[in-house]
C-alpha positions, 0 to 999 in steps of 0.5 A, a space after each residue: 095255347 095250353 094243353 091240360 092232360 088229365 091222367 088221373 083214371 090210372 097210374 103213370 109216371 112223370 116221365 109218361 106224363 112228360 113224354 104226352 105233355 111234350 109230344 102234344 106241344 111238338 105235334 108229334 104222335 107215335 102212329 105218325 098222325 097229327 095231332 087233329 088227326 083222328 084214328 079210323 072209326 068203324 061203327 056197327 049196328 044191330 049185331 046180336 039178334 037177342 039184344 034190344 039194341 048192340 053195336 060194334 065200335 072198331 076205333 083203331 086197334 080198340 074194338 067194343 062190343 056193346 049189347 043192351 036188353 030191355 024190358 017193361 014190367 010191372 013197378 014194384 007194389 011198395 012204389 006203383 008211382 016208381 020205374 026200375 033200371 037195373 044194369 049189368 056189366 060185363 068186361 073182358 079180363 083184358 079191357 084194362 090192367 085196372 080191371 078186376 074179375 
């Protein structure tokens, strides 16, 4: 059986990449989890009366907050045949060390 890790969205060191790779093989987890094991999961819906839709994912020590809002309007006059989405994200400074404000 062979386990691929791919660490490529941020930085670690070849000892962490060592340490993965071989807790992966041994089955051994930190938390005290299997490696099957999955983390409790609470999921919420309809969270922000404003939002067309939101949700709340608790996933362990990891919490998500997630609200979407949605309008029809009408296509632009230049492409009548066209629709339009536009998205806006909004993160806590917090959410990674990648992150920038």
């Amino acid at each position: 059986k062979k386990i691929v890790i791919c660490l490529t969205a941020m930085s670690y060191s070849s000892a962490e990449i060592d340490f993965c790779t071989q807790s992966c093989q041994h089955g051994i987890r930190l938390d005290g989890r299997a490696c099957e094991d999955f983390r409790p999961l609470e999921l919420e819906l309809g969270l922000i009366a404003q939002a067309s839709g939101s949700a709340r994912l608790h996933l362990g020590s990891t919490d998500v907050i997630v609200g979407v809002k949605a309008e029809v309007g009408a296509p632009l006059r230049e492409h009548p045949d066209c629709g339009r989405l536009q998205a806006t994200v909004e993160m806590s400074s917090c959410a990674s060390p990648e992150y920038e404000v």
